[in-house]
C-alpha positions in Angstrom: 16.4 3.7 7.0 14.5 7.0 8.1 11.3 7.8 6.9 7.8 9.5 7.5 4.5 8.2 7.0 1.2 9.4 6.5 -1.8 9.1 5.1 -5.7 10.3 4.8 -4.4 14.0 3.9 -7.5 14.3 1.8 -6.7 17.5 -0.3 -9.6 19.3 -1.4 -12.6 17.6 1.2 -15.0 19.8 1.1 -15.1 19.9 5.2 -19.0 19.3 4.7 -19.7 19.6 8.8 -17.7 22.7 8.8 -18.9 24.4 5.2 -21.8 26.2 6.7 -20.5 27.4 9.6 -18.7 30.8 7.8 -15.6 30.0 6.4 -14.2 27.5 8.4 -13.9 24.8 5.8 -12.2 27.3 3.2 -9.6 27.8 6.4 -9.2 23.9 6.8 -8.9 23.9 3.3 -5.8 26.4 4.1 -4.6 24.1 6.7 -4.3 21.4 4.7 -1.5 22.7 2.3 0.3 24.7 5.6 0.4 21.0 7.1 1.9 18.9 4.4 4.2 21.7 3.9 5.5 21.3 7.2 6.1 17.9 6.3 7.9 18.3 3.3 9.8 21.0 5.6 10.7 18.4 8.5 12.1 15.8 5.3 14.4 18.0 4.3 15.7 19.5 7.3 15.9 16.1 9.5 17.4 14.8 5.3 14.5 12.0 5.1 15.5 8.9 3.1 11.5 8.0 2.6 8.3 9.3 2.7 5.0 6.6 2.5 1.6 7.7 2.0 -0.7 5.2 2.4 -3.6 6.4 0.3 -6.6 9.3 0.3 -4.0 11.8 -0.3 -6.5 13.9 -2.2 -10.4 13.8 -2.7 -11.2 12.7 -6.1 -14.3 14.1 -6.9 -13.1 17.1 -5.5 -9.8 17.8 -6.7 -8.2 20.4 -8.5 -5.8 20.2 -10.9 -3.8 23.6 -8.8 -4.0 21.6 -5.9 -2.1 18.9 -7.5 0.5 20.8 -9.3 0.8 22.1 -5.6 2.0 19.0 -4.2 3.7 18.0 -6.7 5.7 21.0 -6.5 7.0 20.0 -3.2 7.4 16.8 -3.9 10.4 18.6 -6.3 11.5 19.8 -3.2 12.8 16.7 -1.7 14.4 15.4 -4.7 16.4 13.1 -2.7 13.6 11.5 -0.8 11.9 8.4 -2.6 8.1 8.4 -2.2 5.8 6.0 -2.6 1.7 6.2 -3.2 -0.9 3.8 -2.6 -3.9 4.9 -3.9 -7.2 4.4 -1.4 -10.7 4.1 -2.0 -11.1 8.3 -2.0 -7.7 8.9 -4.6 -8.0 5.3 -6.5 -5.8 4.9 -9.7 -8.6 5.4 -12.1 -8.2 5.7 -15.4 -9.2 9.6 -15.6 -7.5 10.4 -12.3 -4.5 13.1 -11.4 -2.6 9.3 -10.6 -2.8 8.3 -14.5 -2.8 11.2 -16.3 -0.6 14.0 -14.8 3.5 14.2 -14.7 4.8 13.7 -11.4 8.4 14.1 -10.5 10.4 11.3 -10.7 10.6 10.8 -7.1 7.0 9.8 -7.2 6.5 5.9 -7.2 2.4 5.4 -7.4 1.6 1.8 -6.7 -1.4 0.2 -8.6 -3.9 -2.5 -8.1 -2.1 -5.4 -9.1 0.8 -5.8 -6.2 4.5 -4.2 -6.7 8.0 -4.9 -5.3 10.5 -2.4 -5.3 13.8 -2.9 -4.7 15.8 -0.3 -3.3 19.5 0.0 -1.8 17.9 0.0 1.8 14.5 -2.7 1.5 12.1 -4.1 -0.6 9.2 -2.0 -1.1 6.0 -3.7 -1.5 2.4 -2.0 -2.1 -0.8 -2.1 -3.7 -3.8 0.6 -5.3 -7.7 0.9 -5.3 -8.3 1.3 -8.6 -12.0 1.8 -7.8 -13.8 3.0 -4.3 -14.1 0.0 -3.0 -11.6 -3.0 -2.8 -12.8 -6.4 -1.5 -9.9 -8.3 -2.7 -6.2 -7.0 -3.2 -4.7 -10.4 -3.1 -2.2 -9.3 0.0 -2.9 -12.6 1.6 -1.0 -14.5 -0.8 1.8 -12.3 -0.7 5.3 -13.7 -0.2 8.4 -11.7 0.9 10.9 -12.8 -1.4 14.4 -11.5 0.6 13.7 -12.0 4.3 17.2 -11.4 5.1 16.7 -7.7 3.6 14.2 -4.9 5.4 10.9 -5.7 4.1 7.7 -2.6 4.0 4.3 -2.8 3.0 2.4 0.1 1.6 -1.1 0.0 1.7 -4.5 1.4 2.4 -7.5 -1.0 4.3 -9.5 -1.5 7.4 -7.2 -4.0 9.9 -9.9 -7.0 10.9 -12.5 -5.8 9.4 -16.0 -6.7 11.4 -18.9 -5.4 9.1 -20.2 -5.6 5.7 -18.9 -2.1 5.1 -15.5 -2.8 6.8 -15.0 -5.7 4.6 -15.4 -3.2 1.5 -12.4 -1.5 2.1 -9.8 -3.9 1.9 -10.2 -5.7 5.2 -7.0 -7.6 6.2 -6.0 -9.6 9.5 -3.5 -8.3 11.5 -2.6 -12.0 12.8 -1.9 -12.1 8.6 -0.1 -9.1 8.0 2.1 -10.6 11.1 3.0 -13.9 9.7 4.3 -12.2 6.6 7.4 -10.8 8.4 7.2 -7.1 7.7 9.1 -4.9 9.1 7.0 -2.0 8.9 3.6 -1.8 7.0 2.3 1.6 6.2 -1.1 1.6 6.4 -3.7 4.2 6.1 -7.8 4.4 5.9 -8.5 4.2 9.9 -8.2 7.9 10.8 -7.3 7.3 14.7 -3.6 6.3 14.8 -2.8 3.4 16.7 1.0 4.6 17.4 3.2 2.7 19.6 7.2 3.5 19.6 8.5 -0.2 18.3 5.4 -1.0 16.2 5.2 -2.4 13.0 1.7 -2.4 11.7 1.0 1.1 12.1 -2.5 3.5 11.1 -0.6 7.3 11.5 -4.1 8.8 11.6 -5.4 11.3 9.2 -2.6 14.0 8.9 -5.5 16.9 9.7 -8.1 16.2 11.3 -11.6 16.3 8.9 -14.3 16.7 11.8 -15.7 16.3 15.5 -15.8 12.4 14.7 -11.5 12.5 14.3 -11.0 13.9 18.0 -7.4 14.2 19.0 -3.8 15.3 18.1 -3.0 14.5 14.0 0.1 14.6 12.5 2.5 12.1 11.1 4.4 8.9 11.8 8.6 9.5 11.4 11.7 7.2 12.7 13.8 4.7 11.9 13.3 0.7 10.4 15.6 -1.9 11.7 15.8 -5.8 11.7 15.6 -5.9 15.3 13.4 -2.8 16.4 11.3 -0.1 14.9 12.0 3.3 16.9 9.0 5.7 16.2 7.8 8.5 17.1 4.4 10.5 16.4 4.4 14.2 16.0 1.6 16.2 15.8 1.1 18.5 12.8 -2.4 19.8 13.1 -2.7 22.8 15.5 -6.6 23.1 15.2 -8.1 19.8 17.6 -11.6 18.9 17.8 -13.1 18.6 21.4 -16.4 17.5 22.3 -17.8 18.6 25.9 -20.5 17.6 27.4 -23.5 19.6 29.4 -25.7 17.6 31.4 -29.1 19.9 31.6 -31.1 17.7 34.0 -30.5 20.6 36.9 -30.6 23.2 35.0 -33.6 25.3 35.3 -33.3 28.2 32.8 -31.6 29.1 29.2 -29.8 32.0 30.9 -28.7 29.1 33.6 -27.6 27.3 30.3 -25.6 29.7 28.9 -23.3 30.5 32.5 -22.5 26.7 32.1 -21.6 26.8 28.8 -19.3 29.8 29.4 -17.8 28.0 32.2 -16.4 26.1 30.0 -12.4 26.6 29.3 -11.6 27.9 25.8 -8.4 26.8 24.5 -6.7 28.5 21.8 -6.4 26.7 18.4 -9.8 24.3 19.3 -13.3 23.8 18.1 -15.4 22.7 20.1 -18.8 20.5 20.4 -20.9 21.2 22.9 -23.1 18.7 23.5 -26.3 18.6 25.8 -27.2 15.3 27.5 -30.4 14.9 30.0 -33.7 16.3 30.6 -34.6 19.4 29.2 -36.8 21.6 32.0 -36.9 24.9 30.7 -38.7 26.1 27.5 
């Protein structure tokens, strides 16, 4: 069965490292929709079976109710395509959210917090929603795959081995346990660094656009195939703008005007921002 993945899309952050620098969050903002529209585009050209987002798809305390007519809207376009939501801790299925209380095509599966199985014609679909911010027990542990014979998924947003009080907040699960269930692919999201390997099975895609300087990195999405024997994935970037960090170290340098030569030494690349960051002693005023 073919299929993308993604997750951490966060529609509607308000960018807040990059909001008072001009307008560059209201052009991330911008991003954003040109992004997931060139997933929905790659679905229906490549004629994608599935399409798993594995929470944060939008900012709840930020969203607007455009934004979500928006992607619901092209969600129409991919009639065809099944789609399945897990809510995470930054879209939860609250009561008063966009996930309760607005239409959405009827492609749209939205998973809540008590765990799901859907059966399809190809696998059974398991998953599981925050319904609040924070999520200390969704009760995946004691999950049980029911067909073993048939492909199995997982849907769901959390920190793998969680090593911290804040960690374990967020749906901390073991990896050795998510193993031992026999899944044949689990879609996870909340960690915004992928950790993409081309037969994997427990897979973070990253966040599909990157939110900052602290998500360095190509972002994009997660796309392939699901088979008994071997996953074959691939990642492909989406996100033209990438975050780089460069560092100066200022201990020989003398003067601000020395300074500035080493900062424009440094090679530009189209379609990056860039951190400079200055490390050493300072000798000049």
């Amino acid at each position: 069965m073919k299929f993308v993945h993604i997750a951490d899309m966060h529609f509607d952050s308000p960018f807040a490292t990059l909001s008072d620098k001009g307008n560059l969050g209201e052009q991330r903002r911008i991003e954003q929709r040109r992004i997931f529209k060139k997933v929905i585009e790659y679905i229906k050209e490549n004629k994608i079976e599935y399409l798993f987002i594995s929470g944060d798809l939008y900012e709840h305390k930020y969203i607007r109710k455009s934004t979500i007519e928006y992607i619901n809207n092209l969600f129409k376009e991919i009639e065809n395509t099944k789609i399945f939501i897990a809510p995470g801790n930054h879209d939860p299925i609250l009561k008063k959210s966009y996930y309760s209380n607005f239409l959405w095509n009827k492609n749209v599966y939205i998973f809540n917090s008590k765990i799901e199985k859907i059966s399809t014609e190809d696998a059974d679909i398991y998953g599981f929603g925050f319904d609040d911010f924070y999520c200390t027990n969704s009760g995946v542990e004691n999950l049980i795959i029911e067909n073993p014979e048939k492909l199995n998924i997982l849907i769901i947003h959390g920190t793998l081995n969680g090593a911290n009080l804040e960690e374990m907040q967020y749906n901390s699960m073991s990896s050795s346990m998510l193993e031992n269930k026999g899944f044949d692919y689990v879609a996870l999201g909340h960690i915004h660094k992928n950790n993409f390997s081309t037969n994997g099975k427990i897979i973070y895609p990253g966040s599909t656009i990157s939110l900052g300087f602290d998500e360095l990195g190509e972002h994009g999405m997660v796309v392939g195939e699901i088979n008994k024997n071997e996953n074959e994935l691939k990642f492909i970037k989406l996100d033209e703008t990438e975050y780089v960090e460069k560092e100066i170290n200022c201990t020989e340098i003398n003067s601000i005007e020395e300074l500035i030569e080493k900062i424009n030494e440094i090679n530009i690349e189209k379609n990056k921002l860039y951190k400079i960051i200055l490390t050493g002693k300072r000798n000049f005023a």
